[in-house]
N, C-alpha and C positions, 0 to 999 in steps of 0.2 A: 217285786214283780207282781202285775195283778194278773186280772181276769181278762183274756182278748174275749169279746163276743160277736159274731162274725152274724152283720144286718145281709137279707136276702134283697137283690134289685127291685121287688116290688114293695118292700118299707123304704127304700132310700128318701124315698120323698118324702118322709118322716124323719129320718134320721138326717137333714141335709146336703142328701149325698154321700156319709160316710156310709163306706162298706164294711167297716170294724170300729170297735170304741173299746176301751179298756175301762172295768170297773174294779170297786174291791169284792176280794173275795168274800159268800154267805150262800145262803139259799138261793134258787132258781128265785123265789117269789121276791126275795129280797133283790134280787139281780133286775125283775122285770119291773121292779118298783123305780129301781134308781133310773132304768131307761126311759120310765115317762117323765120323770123327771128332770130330764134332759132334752128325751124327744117327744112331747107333748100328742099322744095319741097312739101311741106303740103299743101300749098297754089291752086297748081295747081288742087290736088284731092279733093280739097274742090268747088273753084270755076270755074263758064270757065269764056272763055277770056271779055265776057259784064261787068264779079265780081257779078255775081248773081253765089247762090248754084248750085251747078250741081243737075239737076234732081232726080239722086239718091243716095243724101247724104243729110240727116235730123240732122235739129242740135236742140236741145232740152235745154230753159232755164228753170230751175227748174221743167222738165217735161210738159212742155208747146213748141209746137213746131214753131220755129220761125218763118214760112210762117205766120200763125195765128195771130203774135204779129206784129213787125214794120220789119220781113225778114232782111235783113242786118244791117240796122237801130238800129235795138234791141240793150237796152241797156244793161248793167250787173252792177251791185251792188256788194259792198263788202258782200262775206260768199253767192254768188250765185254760182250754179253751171250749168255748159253746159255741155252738152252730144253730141259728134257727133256718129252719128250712119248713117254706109250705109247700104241701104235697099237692103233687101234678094230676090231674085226672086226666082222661084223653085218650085217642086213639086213633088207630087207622081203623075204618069203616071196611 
């Protein structure tokens, strides 16, 4: 069983159109590694150029947000799943 990692509607267009892709299990870094590798330019919207997350893009293991765990570090297990998600800004006036 691998890694489900679950693409938000505005990298689709990176990712093909898939909404999900299964990797193997390792590090976050090692996870966003293999996604460029796949999806050629993923990499850059996820992280900047230090390879820490950009400020507003949240990556979620199992519903646990990775800042909180080991941040890039973080590992993944088979049958875990990640969730990227970039944060909404916005509002009613």
């Amino acid at each position: 069983m691998a890694v489900v990692v679950r693409i938000p509607g505005p990298l689709r267009k990176l990712s093909n159109g898939d909404s999900q892709t299964e990797v193997e299990e390792g590090t976050l870094r090692q996870t966003i590694e293999l996604l460029e590798t796949r999806y050629p330019g993923i990499k850059e919207r996820l992280v900047d150029e230090s390879g820490d997350l950009r400020y507003f893009v949240n990556v979620y293991l199992n519903g646990e947000d990775v800042r909180f765990l080991q941040d890039m570090d973080t590992t993944t297990s088979a049958g875990d799943e990640l969730s990227i998600v970039p944060a909404v800004a916005g509002g009613y006036h």
